[in-house]
C-alpha positions as CSV (number, residue, x, y, z in Angstrom):
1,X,0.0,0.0,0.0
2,X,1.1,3.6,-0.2
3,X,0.0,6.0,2.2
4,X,-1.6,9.4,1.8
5,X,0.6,12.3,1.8
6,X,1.7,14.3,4.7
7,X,1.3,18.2,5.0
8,X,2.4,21.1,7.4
9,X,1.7,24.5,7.9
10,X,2.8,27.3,10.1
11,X,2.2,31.3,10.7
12,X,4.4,33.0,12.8
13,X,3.0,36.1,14.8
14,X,6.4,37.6,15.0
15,X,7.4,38.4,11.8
16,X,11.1,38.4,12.0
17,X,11.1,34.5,12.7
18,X,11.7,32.0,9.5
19,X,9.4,29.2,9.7
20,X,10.9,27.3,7.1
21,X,12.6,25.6,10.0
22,X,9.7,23.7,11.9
23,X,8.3,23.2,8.4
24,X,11.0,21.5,6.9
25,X,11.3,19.3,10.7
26,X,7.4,18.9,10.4
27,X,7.9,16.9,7.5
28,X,10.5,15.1,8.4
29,X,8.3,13.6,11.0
30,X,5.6,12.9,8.5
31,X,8.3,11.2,6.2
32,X,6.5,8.0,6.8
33,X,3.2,9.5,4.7
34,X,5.1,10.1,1.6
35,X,8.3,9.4,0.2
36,X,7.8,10.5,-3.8
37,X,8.6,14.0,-3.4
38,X,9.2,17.0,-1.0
39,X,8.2,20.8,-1.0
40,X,7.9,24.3,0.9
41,X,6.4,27.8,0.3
42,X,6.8,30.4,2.0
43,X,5.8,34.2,2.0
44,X,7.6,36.8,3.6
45,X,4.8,39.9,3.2
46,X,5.7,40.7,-0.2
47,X,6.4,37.8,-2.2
48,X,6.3,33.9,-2.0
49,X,9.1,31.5,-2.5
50,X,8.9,27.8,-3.1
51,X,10.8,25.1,-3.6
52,X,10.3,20.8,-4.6
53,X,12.0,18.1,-5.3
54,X,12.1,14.7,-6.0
55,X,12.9,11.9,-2.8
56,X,13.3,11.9,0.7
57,X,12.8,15.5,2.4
58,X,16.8,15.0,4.0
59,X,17.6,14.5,0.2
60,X,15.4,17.4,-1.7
61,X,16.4,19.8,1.3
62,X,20.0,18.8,1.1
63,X,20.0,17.7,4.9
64,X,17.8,21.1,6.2
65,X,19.6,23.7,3.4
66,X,16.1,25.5,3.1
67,X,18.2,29.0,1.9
68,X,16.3,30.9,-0.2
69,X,13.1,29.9,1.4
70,X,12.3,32.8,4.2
71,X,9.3,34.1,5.5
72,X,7.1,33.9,8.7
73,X,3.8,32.1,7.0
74,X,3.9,28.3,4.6
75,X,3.0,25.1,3.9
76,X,4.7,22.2,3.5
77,X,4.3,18.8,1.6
78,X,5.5,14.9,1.4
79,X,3.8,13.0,-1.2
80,X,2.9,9.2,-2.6
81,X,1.0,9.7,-5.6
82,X,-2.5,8.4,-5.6
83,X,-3.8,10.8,-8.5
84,X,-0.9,11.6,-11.0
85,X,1.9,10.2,-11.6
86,X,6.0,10.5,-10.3
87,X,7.2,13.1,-11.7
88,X,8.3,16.4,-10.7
89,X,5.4,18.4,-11.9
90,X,3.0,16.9,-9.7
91,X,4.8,17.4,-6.6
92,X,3.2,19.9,-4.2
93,X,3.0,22.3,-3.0
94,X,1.4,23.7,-6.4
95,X,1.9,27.1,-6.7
96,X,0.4,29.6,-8.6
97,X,0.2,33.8,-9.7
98,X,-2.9,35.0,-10.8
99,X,-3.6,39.0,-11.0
100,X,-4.1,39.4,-7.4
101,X,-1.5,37.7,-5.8
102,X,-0.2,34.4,-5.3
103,X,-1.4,30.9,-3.9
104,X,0.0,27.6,-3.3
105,X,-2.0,24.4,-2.1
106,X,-0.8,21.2,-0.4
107,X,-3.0,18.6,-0.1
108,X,-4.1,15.0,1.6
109,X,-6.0,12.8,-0.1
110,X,-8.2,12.5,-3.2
111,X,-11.1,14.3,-4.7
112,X,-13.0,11.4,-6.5
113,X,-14.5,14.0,-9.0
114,X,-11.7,15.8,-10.1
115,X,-11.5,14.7,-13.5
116,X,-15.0,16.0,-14.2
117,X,-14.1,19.0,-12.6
118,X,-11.1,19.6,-14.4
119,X,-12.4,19.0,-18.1
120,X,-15.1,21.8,-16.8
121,X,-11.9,24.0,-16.2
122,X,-10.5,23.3,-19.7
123,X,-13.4,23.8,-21.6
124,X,-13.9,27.1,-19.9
125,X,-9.8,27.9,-21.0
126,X,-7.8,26.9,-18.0
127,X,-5.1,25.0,-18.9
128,X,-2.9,22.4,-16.6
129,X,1.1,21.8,-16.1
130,X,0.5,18.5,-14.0
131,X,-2.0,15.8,-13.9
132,X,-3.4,16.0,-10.0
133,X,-6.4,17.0,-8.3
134,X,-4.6,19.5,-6.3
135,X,-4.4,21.7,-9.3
136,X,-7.7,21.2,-10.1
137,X,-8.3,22.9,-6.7
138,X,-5.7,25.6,-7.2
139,X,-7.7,26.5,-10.3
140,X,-11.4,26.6,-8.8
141,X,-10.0,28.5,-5.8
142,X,-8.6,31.3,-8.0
143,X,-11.8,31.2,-10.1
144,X,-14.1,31.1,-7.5
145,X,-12.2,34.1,-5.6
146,X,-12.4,36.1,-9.0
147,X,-16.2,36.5,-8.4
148,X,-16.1,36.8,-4.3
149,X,-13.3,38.8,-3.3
150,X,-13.2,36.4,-0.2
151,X,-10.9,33.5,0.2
152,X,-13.3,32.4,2.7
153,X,-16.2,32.4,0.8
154,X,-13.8,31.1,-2.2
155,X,-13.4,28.1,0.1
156,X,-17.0,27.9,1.2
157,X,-18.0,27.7,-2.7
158,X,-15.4,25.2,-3.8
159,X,-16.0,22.9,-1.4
160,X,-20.0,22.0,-2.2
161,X,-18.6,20.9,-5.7
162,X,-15.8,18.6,-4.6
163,X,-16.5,14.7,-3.8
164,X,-14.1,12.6,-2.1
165,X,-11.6,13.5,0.9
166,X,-9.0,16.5,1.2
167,X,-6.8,18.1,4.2
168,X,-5.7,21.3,2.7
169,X,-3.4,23.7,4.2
170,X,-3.7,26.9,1.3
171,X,-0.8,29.8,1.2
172,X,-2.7,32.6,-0.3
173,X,-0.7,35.9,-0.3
174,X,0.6,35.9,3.0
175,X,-2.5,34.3,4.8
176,X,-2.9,30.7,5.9
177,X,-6.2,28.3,5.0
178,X,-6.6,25.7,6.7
179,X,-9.2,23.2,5.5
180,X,-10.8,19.7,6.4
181,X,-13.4,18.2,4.6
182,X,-16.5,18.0,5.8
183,X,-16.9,13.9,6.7
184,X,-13.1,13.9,8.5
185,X,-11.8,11.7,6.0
186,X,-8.5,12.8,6.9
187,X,-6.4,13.4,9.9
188,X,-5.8,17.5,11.0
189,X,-4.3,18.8,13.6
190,X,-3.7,22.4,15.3
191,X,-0.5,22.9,17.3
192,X,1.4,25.3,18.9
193,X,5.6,26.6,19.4
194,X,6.2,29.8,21.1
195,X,4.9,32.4,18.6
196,X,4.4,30.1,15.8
197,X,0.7,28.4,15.0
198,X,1.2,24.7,13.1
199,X,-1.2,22.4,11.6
200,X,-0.3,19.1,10.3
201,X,-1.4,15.7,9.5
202,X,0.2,14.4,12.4
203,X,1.0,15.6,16.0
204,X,4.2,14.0,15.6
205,X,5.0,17.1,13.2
206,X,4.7,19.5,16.1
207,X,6.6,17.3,18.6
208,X,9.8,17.4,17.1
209,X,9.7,21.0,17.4
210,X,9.2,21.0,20.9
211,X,5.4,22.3,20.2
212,X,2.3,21.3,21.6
213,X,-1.0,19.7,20.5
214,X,-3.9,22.0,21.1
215,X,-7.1,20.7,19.2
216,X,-8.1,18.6,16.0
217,X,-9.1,20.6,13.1
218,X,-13.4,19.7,13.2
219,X,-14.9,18.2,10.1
220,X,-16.2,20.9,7.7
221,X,-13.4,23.6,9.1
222,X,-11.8,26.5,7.7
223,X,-9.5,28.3,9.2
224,X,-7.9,32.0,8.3
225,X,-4.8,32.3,10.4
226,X,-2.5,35.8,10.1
227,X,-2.7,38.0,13.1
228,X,-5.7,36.6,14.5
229,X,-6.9,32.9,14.1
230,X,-10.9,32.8,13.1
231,X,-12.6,29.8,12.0
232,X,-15.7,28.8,9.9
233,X,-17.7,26.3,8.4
234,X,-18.5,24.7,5.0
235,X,-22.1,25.1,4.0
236,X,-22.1,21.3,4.0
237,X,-21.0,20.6,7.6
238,X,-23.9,20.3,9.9
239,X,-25.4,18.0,6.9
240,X,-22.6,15.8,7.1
241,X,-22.1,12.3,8.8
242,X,-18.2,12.3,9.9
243,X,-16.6,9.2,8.5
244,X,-12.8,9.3,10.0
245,X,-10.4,6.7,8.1
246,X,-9.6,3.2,9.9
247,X,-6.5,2.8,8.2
248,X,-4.9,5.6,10.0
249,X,-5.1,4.1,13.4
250,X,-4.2,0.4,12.0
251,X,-1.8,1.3,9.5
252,X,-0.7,4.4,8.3
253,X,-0.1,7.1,11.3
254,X,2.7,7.1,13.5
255,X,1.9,4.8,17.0
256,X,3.1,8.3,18.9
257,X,0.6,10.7,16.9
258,X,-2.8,11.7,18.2
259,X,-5.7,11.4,15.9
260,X,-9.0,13.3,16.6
261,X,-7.9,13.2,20.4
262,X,-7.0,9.4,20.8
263,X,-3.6,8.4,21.3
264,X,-2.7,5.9,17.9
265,X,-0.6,3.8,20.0
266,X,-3.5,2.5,22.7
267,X,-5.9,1.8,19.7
268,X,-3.1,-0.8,18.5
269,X,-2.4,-1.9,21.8
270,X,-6.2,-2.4,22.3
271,X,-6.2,-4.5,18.7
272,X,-3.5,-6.7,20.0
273,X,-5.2,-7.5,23.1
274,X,-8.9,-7.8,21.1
275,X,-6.6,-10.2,18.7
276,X,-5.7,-12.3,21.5
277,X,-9.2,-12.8,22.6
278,X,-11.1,-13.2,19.4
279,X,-8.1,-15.7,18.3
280,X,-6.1,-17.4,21.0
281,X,-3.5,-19.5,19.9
282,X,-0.9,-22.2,21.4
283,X,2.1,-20.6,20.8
284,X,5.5,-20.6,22.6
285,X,6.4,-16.9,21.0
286,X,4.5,-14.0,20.0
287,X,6.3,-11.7,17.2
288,X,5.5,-8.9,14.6
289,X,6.0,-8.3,11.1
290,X,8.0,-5.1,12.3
291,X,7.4,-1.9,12.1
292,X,3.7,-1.4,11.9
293,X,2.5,-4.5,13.8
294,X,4.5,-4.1,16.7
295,X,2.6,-2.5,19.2
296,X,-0.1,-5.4,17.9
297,X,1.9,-7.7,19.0
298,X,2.7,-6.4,22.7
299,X,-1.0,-6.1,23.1
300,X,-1.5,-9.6,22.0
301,X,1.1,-10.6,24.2
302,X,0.2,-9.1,27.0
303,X,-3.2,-10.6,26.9
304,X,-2.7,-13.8,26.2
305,X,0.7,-14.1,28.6
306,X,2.6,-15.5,25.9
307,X,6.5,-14.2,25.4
308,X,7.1,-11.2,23.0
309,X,9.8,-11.6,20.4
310,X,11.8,-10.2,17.5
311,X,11.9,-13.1,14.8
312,X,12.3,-11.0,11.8
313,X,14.5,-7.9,11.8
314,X,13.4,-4.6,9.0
315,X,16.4,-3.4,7.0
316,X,15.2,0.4,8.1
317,X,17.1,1.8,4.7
318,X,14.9,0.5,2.8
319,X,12.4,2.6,1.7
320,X,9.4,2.3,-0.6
321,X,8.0,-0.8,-2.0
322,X,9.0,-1.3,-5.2
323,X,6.9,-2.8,-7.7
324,X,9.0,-6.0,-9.0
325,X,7.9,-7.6,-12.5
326,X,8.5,-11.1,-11.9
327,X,7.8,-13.8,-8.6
328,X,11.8,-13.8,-7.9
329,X,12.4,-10.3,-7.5
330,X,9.4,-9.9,-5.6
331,X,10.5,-12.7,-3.1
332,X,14.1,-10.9,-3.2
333,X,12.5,-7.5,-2.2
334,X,10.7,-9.0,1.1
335,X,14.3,-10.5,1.4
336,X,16.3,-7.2,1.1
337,X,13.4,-5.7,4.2
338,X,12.7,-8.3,6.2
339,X,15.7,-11.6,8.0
340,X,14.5,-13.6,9.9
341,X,16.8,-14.3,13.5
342,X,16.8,-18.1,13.4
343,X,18.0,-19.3,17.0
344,X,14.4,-17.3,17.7
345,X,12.5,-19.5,15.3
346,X,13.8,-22.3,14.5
347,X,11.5,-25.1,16.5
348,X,9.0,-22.7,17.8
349,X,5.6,-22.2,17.2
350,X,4.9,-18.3,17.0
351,X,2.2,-16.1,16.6
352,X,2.9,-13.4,14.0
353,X,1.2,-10.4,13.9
354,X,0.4,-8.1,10.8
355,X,-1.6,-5.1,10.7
356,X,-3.1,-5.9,7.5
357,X,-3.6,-8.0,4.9
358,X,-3.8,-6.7,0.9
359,X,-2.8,-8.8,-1.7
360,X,-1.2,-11.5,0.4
361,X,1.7,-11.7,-1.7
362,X,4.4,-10.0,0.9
363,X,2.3,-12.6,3.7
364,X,3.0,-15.3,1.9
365,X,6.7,-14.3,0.7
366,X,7.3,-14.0,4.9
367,X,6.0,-17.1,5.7
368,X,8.0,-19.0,3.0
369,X,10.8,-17.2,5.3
370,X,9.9,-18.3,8.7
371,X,9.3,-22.1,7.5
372,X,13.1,-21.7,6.0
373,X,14.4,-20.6,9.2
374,X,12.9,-23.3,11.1
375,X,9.5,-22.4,12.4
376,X,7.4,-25.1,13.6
377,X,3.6,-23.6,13.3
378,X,2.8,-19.9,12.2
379,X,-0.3,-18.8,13.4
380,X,-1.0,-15.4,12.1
381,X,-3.5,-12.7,13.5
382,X,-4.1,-9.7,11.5
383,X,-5.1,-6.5,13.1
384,X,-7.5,-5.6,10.4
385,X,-10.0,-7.0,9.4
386,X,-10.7,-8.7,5.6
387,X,-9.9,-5.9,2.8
388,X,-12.5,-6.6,-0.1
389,X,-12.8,-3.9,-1.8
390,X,-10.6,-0.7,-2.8
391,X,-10.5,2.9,-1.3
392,X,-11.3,5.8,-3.2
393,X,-10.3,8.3,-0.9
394,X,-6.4,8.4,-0.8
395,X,-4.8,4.9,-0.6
396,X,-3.2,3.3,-3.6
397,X,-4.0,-0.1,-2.1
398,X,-4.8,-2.3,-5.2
399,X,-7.8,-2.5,-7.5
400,X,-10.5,-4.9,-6.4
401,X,-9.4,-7.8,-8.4
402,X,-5.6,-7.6,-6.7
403,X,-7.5,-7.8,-2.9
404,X,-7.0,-11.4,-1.4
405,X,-10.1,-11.5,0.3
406,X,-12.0,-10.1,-2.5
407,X,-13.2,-13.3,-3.8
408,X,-11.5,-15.7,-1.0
409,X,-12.8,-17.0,2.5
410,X,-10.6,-16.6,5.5
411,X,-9.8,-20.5,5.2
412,X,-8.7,-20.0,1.2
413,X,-6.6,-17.8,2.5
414,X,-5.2,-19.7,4.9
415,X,-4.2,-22.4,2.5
416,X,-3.1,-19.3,0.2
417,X,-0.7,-17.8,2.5
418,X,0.4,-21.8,4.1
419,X,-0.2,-20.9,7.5
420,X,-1.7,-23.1,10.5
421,X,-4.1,-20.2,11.4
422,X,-5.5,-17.4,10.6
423,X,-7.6,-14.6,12.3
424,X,-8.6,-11.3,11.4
425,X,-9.9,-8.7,14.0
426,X,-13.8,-8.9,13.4
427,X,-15.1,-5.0,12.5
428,X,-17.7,-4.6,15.3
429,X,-14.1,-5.3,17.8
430,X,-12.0,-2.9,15.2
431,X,-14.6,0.1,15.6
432,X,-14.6,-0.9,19.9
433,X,-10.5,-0.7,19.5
434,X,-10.8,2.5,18.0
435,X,-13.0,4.5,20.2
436,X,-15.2,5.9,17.6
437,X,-18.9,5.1,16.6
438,X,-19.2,2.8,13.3
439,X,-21.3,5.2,11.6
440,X,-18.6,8.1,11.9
441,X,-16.2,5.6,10.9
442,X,-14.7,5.4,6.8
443,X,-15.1,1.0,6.8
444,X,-15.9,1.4,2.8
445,X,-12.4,-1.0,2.3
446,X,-13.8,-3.6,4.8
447,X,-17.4,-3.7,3.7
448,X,-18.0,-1.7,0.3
449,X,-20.1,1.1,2.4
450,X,-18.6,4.1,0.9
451,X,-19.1,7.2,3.0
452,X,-19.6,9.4,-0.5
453,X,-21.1,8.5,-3.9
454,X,-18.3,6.7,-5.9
455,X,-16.9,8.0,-9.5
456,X,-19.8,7.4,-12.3
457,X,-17.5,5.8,-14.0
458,X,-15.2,3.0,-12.0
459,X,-12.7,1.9,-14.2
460,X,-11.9,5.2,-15.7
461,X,-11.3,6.2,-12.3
462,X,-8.9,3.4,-11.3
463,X,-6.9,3.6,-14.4
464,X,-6.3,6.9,-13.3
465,X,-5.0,6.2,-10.0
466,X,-2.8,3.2,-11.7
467,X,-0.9,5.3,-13.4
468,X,1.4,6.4,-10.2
């Protein structure tokens, strides 16, 4: 899977500070959301500077040279493509002048309409350097703005035309936007260091700066920060159910972030534990398919009173997963990430927890691993439950067809995988774990409930996100 992108933006109330800084460190703790591509802008009070590049943000920052970028208000962005492929022009933020200043937009996630929205924009003359929906949105704002004279009302207007799920933080001129849609798709957060406001994707952003977490930005928010910090709401708000994404608090944020005020890393200790209830298994060892699944695999321990261990060590300088073309290289990439420690396995039976379960290939490349090194019985627990159908709102998982549960039972895929068990966290105990009601929950992966009306037309839509 890739994950969703990772954004940051701060205002400083005393102008003389550079917040190019805690930008550039923001993303650096949101590395983890995006791994593509790299970028700041910034505004000083009279004009804005950006900069992007390609790869890690160490690498397009040249290990924190952010020279040339100064000002006391930006945004910041790390990106996996989901709409739009590699390449240099789609990487954010996108930037634009138009005859009354300047704006640049970062954004999380994906606005499942975008391509109808665009070809409006074309036919009415705009034209396009990249091929994401964040330029579509660069576009509508500047239009819509045109005919208000508000950026708040620009906002307020966009938003009742876009479908799908989007965390924006906006540069325009030297003012900050802050936006969330209005079912919570995404994560938002508002933060604070000395005299500097943050938001980010991820509270972990504001930590390494020494800041503090102060609030979640609220489903359906906009908010105008400069001197003063005032918020509003999309026309759509109070009509909307919220519909907060699971993955984030099985998968995809850090374990030491706070999401929508709950701490990630008790929901996955509370999975663990929930894992080892629904699904006890005799087992001399219980281990994780590090990094995600670790704090699984202590709750699961704990629980059950079964020993926690390290069986299979993560090459950490390894980064994304590349897409291999044949069976051999694939096997060889699990290989390059993941060795097993044999005097830990060899004779045992283990439990091995995962957070999730996709296509099943990496599963199954693992657990041809662990039998070489020795294991005796693998019984594996999955903190997630069955993935049957895609997500439209961000992750690139894999189109339905390429989902191992898609058309499988639980014991097909045991047989698939050649495992001795196999348990996935039910959804009723996911949605307990996670502390929020199932119908302000995003479970459209897990049971083909979407939260918004899906693209009219499906495969169009998928071929589009293929193309990362």
């Amino acid at each position: 899977m890739r994950d969703k992108c990772g954004i940051v933006g701060a205002y400083s109330h005393k102008k003389s500070n550079n917040i190019s800084r805690p930008i550039y460190y923001g993303l650096y703790a949101l590395q983890h959301r995006g791994q593509e591509s790299a970028g700041i802008s910034v505004h000083n009070g009279e004009k804005m500077s950006t900069y992007r590049g390609m790869g890690l943000v160490c690498d397009v920052f040249n290990n924190g040279n952010i020279e040339g970028l100064e000002g006391y208000v930006g945004i910041g962005h790390v990106r996996y493509s989901t709409t739009g492929k590699s390449r240099i022009e789609n990487s954010q933020p996108f930037f634009s002048e138009f005859d009354m200043g300047t704006i640049a937009v970062a954004h999380n996630g994906d606005i499942i309409n975008s391509m109808e929205l665009r070809k409006e924009l074309e036919e009415q003359g705009y034209e396009f350097k990249s091929t994401t929906d964040s330029e579509v949105l660069c576009h509508l704002l500047i239009k819509k703005y045109h005919k208000t004279g508000d950026i708040i009302k620009a906002v307020q207007e966009v938003s009742k035309r876009l479908i799908g799920s989007y965390s924006l933080v906006i540069l325009f001129n030297n003012d900050l936007i802050v936006v969330r849609d209005p079912i919570g798709i995404k994560p938002l957060s508002l933060g604070k260091v000395d005299d500097i406001t943050l938001v980010a994707s991820e509270t972990v952003a504001f930590d390494v700066v020494g800041g503090e977490y102060i609030r979640a930005v609220k489903p359906g928010e906009i908010m105008l920060i400069n001197d003063e910090i005032k918020s509003f709401k999309m026309p759509t708000a109070e009509s909307c159910k919220q519909a907060h994404c699971m993955f984030e608090y099985v998968y995809f944020a850090r374990p030491d972030s706070i999401l929508d005020d709950r701490y990630v890393y008790d929901v996955r200790l509370k999975i663990g534990k929930a894992l080892a209830k629904e699904f006890p298994a005799e087992a001399d060892v219980v281990m994780p398919v590090p990094d995600s699944a670790i704090t699984a695999a202590i709750g699961y321990s704990r629980e059950s009173g079964l020993p926690y261990g390290e069986g299979l060590i993560k090459n950490r300088y390894i980064g994304r997963t590349f897409i291999m073309p044949t069976q051999e290289e694939r096997e060889t990439s699990v290989r390059l990430k993941m060795n097993p420690v044999k005097t830990e396995l060899e004779g045992k039976k283990i439990v091995l927890i995962d957070d999730s379960i996709v296509r099943g290939t990496t599963s199954k490349a693992l657990v041809n691993i662990l039998r070489e090194a020795g294991v005796k019985e693998i019984h594996l627990r999955v903190g997630c439950p069955p993935i049957i159908s895609p997500c439209y709102y961000g992750i690139a998982m894999a189109t339905k067809r390429e989902l191992i549960a898609s058309d499988k039972e639980v014991e097909e895929i045991r047989k698939t995988l050649g495992v001795d068990s196999l348990g996935y966290l039910s959804v009723d105990a996911l949605v307990d774990c996670i502390g929020i009601k199932r119908d302000q929950l995003c479970l459209g992966c897990l049971t083909c409930e979407y939260p918004t009306r899906l693209p009219d037309n499906i495969k169009e839509y998928e071929a589009r996100r293929c193309t990362c």
